[in-house]
DSSP file (Angstrom, degrees, kcal/mol; ACC not computed):
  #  RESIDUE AA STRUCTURE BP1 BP2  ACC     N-H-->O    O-->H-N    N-H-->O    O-->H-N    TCO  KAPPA ALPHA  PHI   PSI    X-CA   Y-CA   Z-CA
    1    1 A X     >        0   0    0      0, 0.0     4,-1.9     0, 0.0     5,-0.1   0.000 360.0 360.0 360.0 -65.5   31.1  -66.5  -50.4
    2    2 A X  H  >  +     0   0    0      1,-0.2     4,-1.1     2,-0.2     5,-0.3   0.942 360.0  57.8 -43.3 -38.2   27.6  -65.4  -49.5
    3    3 A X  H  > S+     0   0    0      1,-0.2     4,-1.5     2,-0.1    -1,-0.2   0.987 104.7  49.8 -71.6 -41.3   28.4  -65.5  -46.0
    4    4 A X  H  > S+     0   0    0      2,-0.2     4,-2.1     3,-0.2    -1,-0.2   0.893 111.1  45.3 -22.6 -65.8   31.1  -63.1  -46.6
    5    5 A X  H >X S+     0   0    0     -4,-1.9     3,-1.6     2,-0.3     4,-0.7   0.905 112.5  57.3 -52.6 -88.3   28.9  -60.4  -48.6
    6    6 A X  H 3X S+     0   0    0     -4,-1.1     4,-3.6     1,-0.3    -1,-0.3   0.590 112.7  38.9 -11.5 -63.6   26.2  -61.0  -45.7
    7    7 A X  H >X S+     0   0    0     -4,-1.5     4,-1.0    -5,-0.3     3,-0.7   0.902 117.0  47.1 -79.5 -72.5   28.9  -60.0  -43.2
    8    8 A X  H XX S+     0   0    0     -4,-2.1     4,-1.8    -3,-1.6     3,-1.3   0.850 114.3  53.1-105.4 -56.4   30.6  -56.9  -45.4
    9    9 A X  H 3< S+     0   0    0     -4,-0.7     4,-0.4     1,-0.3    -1,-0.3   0.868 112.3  41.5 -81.4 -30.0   26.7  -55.6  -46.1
   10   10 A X  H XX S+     0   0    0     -4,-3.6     4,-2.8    -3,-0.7     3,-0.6   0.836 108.7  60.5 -71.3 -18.7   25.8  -55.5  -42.3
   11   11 A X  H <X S+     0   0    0     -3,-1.3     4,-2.1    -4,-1.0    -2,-0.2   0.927 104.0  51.1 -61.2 -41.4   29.2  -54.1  -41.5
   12   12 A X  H 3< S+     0   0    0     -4,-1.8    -1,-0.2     1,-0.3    -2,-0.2   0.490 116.6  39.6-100.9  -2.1   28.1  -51.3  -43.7
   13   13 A X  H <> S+     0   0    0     -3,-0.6     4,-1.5    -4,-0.4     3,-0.4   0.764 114.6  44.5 -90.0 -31.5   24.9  -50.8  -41.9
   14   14 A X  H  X S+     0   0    0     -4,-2.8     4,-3.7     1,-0.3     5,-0.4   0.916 106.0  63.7 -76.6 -42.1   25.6  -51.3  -38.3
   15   15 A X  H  X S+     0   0    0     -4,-2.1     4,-0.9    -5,-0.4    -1,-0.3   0.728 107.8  35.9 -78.2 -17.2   28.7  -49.2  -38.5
   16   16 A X  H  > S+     0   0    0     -3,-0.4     4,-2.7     2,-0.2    -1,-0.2   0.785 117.9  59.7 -92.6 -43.1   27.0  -45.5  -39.5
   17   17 A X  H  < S+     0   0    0     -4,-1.5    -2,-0.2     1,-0.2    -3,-0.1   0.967 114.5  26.1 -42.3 -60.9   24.4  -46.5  -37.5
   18   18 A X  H >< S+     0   0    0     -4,-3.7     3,-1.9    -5,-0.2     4,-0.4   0.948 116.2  61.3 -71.9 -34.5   26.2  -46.8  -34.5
   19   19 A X  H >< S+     0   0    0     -4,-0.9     3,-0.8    -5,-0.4    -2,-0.2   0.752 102.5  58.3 -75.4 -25.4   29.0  -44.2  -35.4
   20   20 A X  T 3< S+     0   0    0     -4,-2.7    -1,-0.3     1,-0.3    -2,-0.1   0.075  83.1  74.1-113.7  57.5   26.1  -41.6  -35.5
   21   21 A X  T <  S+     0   0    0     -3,-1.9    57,-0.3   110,-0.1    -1,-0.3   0.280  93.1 102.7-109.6 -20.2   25.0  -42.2  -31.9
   22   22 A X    <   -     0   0    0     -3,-0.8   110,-1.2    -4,-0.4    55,-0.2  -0.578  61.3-144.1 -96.9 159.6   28.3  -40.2  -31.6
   23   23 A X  E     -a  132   0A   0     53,-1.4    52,-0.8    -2,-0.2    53,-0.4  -0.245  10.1-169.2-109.2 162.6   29.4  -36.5  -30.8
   24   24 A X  E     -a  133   0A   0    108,-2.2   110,-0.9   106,-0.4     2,-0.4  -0.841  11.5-159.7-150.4 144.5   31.8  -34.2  -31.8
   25   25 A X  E     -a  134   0A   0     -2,-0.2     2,-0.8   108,-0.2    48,-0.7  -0.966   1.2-161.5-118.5 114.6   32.4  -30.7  -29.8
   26   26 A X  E     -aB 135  72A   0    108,-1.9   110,-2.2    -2,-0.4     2,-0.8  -0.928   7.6-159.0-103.6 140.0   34.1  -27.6  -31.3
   27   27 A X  E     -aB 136  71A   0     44,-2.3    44,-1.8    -2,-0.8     2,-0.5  -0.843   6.8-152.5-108.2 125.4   35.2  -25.3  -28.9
   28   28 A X  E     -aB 137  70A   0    108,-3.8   110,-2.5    -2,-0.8     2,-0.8  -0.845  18.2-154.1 -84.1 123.9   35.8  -21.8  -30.1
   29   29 A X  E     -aB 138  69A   0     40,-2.3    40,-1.0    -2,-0.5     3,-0.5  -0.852  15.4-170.5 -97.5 103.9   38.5  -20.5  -27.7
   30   30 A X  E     + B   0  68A   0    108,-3.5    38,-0.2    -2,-0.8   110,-0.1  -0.490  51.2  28.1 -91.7 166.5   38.3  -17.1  -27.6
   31   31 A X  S    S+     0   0    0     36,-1.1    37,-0.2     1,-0.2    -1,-0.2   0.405  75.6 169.5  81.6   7.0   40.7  -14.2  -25.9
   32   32 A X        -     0   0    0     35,-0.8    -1,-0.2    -3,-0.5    35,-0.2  -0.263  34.4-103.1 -84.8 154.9   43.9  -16.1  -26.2
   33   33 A X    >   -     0   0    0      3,-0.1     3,-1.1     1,-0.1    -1,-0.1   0.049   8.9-129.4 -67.6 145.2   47.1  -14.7  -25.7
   34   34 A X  T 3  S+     0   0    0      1,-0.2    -1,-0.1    31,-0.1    -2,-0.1   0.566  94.8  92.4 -50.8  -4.8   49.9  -13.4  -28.3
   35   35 A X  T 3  S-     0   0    0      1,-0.2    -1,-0.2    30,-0.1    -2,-0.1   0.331  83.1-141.4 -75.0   1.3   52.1  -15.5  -26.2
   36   36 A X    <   +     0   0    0     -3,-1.1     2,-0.3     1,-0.1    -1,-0.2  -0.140  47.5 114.1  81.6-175.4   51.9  -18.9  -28.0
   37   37 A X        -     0   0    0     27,-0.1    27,-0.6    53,-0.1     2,-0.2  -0.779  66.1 -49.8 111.8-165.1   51.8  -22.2  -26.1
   38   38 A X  E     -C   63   0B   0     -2,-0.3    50,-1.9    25,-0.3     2,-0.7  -0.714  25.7-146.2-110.6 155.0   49.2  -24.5  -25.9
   39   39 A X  E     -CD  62  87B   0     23,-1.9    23,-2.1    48,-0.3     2,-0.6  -0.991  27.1-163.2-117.9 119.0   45.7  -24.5  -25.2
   40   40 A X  E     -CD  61  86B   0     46,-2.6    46,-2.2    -2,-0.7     2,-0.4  -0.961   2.2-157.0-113.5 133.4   45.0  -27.7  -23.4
   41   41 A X  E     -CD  60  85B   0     19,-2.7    19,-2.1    -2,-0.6     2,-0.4  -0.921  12.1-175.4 -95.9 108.5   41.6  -28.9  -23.2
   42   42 A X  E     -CD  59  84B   0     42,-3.2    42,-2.2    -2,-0.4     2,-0.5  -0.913   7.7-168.8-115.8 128.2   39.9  -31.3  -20.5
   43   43 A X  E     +CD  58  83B   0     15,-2.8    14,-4.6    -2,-0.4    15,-0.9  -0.937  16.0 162.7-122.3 125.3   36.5  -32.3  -21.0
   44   44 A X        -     0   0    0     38,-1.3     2,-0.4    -2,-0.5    38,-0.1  -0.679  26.2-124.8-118.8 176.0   34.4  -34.2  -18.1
   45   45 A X    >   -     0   0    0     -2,-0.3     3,-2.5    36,-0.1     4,-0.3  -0.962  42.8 -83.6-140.9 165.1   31.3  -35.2  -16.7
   46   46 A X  T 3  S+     0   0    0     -2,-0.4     4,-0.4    34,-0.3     3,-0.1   0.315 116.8  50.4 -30.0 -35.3   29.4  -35.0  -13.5
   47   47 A X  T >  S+     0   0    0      1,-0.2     3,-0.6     2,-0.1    -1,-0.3   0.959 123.5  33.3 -89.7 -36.8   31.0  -38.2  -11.3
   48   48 A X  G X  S+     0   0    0     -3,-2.5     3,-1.1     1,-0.2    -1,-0.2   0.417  90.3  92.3-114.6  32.0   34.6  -36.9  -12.1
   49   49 A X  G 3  S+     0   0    0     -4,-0.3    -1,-0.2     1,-0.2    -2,-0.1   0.724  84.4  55.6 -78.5 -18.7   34.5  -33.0  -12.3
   50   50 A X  G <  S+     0   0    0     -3,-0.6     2,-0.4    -4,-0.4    -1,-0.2   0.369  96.8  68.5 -93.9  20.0   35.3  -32.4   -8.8
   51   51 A X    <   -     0   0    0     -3,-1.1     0, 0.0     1,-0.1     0, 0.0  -0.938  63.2-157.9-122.4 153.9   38.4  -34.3   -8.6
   52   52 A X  S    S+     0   0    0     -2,-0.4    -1,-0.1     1,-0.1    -3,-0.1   0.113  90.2  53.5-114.0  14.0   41.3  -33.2  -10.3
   53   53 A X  S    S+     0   0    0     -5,-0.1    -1,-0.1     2,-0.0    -5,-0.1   0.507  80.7 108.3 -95.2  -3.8   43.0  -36.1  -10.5
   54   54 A X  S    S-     0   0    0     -6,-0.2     2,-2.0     1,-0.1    -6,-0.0  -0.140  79.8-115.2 -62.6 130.8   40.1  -38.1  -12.1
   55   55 A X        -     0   0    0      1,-0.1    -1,-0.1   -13,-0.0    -7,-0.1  -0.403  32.7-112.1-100.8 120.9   41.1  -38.6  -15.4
   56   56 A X        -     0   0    0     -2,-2.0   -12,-0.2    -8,-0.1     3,-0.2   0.519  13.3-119.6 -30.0-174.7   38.9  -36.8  -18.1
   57   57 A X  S    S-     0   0    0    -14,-4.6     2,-0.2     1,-0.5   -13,-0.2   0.985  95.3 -24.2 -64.8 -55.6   36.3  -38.3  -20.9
   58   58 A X  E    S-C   43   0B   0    -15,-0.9   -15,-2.8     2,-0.0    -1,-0.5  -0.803  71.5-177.1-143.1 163.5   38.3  -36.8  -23.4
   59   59 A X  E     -C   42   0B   0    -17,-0.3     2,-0.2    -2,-0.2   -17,-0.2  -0.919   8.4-154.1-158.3 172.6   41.1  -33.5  -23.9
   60   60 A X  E     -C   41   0B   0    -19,-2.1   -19,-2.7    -2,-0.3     2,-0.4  -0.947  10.0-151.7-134.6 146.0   42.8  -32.1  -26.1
   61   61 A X  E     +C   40   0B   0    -21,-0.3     2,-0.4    -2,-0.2   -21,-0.2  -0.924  29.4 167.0-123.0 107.2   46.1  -30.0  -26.7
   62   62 A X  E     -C   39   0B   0    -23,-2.1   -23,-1.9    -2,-0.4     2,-0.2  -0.960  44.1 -87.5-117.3 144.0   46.3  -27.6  -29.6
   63   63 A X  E     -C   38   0B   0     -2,-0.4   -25,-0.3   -25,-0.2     7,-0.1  -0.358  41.6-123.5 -17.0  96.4   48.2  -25.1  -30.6
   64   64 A X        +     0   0    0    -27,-0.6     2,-0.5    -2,-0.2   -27,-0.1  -0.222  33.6 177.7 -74.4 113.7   47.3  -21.4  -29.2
   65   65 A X    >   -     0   0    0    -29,-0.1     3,-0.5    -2,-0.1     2,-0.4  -0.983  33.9-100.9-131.9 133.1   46.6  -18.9  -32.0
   66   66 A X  T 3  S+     0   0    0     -2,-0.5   -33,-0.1     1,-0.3   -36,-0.1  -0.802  92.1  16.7-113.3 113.5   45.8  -16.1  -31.1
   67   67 A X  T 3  S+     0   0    0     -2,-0.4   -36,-1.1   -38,-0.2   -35,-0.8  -0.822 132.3   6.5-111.4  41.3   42.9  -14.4  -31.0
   68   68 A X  E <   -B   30   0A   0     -3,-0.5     2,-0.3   -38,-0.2   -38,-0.3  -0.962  61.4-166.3-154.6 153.4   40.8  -17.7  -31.2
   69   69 A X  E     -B   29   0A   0    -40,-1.0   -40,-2.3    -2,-0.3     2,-0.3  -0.745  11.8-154.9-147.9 155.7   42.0  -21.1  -31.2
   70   70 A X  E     +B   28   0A   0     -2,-0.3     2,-0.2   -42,-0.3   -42,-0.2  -0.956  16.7 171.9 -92.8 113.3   39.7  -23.6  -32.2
   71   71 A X  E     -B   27   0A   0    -44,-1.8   -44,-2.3    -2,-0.3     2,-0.1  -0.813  14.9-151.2-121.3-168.4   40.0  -27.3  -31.2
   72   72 A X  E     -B   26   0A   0     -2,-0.2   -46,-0.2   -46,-0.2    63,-0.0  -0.406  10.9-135.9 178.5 101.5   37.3  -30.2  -31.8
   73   73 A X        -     0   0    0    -48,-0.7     2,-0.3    -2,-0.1   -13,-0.0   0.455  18.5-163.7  -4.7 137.5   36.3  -33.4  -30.0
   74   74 A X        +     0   0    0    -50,-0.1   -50,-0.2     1,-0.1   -51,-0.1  -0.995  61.5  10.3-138.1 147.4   35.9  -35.9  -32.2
   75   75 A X  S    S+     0   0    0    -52,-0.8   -51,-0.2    -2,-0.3     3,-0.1   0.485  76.9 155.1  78.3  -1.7   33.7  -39.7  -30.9
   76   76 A X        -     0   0    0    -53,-0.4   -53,-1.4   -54,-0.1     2,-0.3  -0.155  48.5-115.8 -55.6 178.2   32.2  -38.6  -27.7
   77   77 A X        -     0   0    0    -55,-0.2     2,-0.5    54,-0.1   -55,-0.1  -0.539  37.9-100.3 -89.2 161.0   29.3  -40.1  -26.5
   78   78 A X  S    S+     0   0    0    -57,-0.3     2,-0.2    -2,-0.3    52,-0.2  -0.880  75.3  84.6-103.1 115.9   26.3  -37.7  -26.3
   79   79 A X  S    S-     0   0    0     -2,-0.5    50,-2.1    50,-0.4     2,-0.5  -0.686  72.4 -19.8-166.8-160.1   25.7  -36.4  -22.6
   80   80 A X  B     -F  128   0C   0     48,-0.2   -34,-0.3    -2,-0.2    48,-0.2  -0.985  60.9-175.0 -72.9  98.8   26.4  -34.0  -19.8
   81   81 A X        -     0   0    0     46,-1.7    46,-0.2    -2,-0.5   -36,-0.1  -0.135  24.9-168.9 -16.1 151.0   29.5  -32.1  -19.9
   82   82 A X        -     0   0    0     44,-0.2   -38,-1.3   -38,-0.1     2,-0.2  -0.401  19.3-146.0-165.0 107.8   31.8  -29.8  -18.3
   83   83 A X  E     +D   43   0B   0     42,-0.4    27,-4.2   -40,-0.2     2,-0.3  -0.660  15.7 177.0 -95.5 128.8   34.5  -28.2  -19.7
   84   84 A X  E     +DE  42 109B   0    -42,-2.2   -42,-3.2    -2,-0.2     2,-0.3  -0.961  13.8 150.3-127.4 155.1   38.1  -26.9  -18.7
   85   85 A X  E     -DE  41 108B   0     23,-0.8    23,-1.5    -2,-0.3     2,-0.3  -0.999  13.5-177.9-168.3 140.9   40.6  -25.4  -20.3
   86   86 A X  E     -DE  40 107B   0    -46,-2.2   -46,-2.6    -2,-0.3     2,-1.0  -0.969  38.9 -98.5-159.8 168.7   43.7  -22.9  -20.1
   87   87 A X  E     -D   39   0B   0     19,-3.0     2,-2.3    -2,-0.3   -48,-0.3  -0.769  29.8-158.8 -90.2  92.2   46.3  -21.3  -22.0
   88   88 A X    >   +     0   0    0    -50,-1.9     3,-4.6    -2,-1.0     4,-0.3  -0.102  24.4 166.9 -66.3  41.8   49.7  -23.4  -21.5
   89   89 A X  T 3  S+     0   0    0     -2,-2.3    -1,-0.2     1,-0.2   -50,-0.1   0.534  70.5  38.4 -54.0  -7.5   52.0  -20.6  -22.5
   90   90 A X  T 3  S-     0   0    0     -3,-0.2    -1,-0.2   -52,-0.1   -53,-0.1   0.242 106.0-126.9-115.3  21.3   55.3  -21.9  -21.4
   91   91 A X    <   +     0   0    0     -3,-4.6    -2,-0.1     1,-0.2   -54,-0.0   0.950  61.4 143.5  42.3  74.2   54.2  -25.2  -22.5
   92   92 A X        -     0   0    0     -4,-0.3    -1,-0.2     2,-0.2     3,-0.1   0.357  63.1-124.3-124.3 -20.6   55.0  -26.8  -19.2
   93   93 A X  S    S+     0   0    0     -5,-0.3     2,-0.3     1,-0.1    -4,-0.0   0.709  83.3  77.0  49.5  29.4   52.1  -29.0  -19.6
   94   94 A X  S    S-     0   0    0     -6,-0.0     2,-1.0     0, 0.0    -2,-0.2  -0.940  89.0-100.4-145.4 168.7   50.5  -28.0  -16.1
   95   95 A X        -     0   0    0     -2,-0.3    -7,-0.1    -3,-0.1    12,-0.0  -0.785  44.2-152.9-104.9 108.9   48.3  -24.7  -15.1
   96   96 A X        -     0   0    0     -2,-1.0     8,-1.8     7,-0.1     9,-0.2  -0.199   5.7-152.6 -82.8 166.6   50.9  -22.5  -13.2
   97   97 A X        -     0   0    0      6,-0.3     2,-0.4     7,-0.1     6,-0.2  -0.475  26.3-101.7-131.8-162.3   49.9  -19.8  -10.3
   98   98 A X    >   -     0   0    0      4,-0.2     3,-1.6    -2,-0.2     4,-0.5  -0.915  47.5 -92.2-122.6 148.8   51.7  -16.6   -9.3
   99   99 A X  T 3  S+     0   0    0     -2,-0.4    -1,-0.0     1,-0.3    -2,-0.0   0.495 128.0  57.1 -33.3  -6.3   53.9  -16.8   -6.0
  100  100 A X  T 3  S-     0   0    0      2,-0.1    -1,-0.3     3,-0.0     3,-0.1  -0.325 121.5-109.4-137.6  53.5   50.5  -15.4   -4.3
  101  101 A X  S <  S+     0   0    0     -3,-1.6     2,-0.5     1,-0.2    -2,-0.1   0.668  79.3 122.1  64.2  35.6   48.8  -18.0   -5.4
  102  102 A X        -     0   0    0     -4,-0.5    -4,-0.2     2,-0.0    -1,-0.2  -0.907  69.7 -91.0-134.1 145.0   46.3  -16.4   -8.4
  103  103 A X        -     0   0    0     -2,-0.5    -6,-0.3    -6,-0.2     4,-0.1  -0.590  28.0-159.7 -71.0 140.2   46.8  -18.1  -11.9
  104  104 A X        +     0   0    0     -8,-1.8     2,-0.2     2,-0.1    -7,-0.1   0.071  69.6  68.0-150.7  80.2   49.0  -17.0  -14.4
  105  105 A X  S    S-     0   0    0     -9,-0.2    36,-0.1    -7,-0.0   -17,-0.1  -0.959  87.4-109.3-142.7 101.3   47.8  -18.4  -17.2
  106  106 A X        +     0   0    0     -2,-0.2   -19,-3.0   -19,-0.2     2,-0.2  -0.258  49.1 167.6 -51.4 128.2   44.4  -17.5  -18.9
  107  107 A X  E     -E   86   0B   0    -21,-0.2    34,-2.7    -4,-0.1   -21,-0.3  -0.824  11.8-174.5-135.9-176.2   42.1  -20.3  -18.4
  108  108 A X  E     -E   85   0B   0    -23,-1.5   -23,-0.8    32,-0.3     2,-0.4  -0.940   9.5-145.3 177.6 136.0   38.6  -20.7  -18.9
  109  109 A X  E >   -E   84   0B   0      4,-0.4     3,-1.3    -2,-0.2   -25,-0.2  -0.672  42.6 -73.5 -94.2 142.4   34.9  -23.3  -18.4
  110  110 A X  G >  S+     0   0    0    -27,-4.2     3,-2.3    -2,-0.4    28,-0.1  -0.189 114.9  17.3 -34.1 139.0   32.1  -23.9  -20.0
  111  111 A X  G 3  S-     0   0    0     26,-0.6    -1,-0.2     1,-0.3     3,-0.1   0.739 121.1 -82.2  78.6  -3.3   29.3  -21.5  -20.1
  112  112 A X  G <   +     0   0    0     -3,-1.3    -1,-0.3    25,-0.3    -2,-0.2   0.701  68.9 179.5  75.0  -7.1   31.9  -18.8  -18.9
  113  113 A X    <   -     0   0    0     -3,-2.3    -4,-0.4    11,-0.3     2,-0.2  -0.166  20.5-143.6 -55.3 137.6   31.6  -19.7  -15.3
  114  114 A X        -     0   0    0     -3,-0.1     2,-0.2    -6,-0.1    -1,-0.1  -0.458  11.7-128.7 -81.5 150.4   33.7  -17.6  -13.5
  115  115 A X        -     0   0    0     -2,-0.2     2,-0.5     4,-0.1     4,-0.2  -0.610  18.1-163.1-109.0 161.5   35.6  -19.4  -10.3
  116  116 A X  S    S-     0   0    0      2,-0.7     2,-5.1    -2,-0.2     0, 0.0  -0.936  76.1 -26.1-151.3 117.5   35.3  -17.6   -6.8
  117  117 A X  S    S+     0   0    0     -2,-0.5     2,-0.2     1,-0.0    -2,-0.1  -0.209 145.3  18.0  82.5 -70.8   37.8  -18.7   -4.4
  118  118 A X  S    S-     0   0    0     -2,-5.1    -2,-0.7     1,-0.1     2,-0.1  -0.603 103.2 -72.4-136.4-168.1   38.0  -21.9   -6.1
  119  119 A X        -     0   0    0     -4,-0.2    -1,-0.1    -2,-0.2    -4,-0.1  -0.533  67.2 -85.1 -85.6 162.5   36.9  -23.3  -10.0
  120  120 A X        -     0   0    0     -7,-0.2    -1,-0.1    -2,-0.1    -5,-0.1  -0.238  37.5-117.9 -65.4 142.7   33.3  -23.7  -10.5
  121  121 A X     >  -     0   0    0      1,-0.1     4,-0.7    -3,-0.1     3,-0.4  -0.133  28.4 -98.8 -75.9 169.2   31.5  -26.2   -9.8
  122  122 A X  H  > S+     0   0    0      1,-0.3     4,-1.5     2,-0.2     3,-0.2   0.721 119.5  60.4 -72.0 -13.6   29.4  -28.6  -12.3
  123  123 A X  H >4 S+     0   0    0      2,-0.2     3,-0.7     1,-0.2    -1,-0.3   0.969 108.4  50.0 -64.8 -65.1   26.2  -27.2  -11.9
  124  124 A X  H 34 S+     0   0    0     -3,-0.4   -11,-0.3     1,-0.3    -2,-0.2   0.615 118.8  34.6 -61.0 -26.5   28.0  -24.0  -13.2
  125  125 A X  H 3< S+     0   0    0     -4,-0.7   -42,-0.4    -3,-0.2    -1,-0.3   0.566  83.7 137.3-109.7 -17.2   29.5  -25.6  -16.2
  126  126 A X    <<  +     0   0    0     -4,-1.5     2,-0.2    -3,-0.7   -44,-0.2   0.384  19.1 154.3 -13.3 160.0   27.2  -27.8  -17.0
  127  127 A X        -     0   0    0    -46,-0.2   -46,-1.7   -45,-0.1     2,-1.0  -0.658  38.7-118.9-161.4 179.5   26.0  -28.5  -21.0
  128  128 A X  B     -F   80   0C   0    -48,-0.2     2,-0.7    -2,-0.2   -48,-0.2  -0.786  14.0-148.5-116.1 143.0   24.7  -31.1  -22.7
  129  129 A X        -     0   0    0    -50,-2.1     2,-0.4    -2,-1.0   -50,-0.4  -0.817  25.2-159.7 -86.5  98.5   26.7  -32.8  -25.9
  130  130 A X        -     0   0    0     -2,-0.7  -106,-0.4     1,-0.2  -108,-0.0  -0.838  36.9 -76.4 -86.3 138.7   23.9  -34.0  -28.3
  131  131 A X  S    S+     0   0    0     -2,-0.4    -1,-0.2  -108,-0.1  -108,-0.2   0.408 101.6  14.3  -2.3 150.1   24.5  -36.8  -31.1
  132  132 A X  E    S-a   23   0A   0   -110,-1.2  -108,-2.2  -109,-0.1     2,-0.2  -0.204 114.0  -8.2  67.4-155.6   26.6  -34.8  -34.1
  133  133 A X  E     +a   24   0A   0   -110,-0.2     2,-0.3  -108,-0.0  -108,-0.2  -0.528  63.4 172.4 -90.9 139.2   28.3  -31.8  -34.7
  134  134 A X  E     -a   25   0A   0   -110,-0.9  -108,-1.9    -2,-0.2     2,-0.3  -0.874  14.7-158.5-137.9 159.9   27.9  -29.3  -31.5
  135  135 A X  E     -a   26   0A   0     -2,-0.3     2,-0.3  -110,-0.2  -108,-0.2  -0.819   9.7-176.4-158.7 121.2   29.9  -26.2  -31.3
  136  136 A X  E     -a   27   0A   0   -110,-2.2  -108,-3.8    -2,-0.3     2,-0.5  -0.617  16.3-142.7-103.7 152.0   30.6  -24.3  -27.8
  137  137 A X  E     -a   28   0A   0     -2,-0.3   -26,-0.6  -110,-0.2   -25,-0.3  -0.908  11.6-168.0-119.0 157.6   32.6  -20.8  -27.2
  138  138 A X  E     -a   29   0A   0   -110,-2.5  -108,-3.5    -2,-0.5     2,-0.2  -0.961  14.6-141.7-139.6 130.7   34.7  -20.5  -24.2
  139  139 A X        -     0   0    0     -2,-0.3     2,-0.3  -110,-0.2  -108,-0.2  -0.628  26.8-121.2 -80.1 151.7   36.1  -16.6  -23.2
  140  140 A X              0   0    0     -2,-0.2   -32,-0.3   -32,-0.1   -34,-0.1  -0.965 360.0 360.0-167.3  93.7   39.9  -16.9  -22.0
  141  141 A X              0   0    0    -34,-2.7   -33,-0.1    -2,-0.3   -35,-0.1   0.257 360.0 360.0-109.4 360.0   39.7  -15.3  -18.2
């Protein structure tokens, strides 16, 4: 019986302890289209942001409301970031281009980086997720 209690009263320390070593990110999505959809959300860090098959820390898919969509991370670990993210309007579940090859889809990074040529690199997107509540804007490009 004691050992029990023993065991229920450390549960009830160790677990807020550890549980606030963890993050959460809302991202305010701004610009997004009247056109519905999805806003799918991918969030990585440094080793796997230049592959695009790597599969992210964490994402998300929410509903697109228009003109700001809100989603929000829940349990991350607290670190270096980079975020990508685009407007899925035909719900299609991929980010489609135009027969000459330009997106057309609003999408959008961390930080605002803007892409040239190709998407930005991590340097560009960079931020860091501290312990708690964090809260990021992303513009819709």
């Amino acid at each position: 019986m004691i050992r029990v209690g023993l065991v229920a009263l450390l549960a009830l320390i160790v677990v807020p302890v550890w549980a606030g070593q963890l993050a959460s990110l809302a991202v305010r999505v701004e610009r997004v289209s009247p056109h519905g959809g999805d806003v799918r959300l991918a969030l990585y860090d440094e080793a796997s942001w230049p592959n695009d098959d790597a599969e992210p820390v964490a994402d998300l898919v929410v509903p697109a409301v228009s003109p700001e969509t809100i989603a929000i991370f829940k349990g991350v670990k607290p670190g270096t970031y980079g975020l990508k993210l685009f407007q899925d309007e035909n719900r299609n579940g991929r980010f489609d281009f135009t027969w000459l090859g330009l997106p057309a889809e609003r999408y959008g990074f961390s930080n605002d980086a803007r892409p040239f040529f190709s998407e930005p690199g991590f340097s560009h997107t960079r931020f860091k997720l501290s312990p708690g509540a964090n809260t990021i804007t992303v513009h819709l490009q």
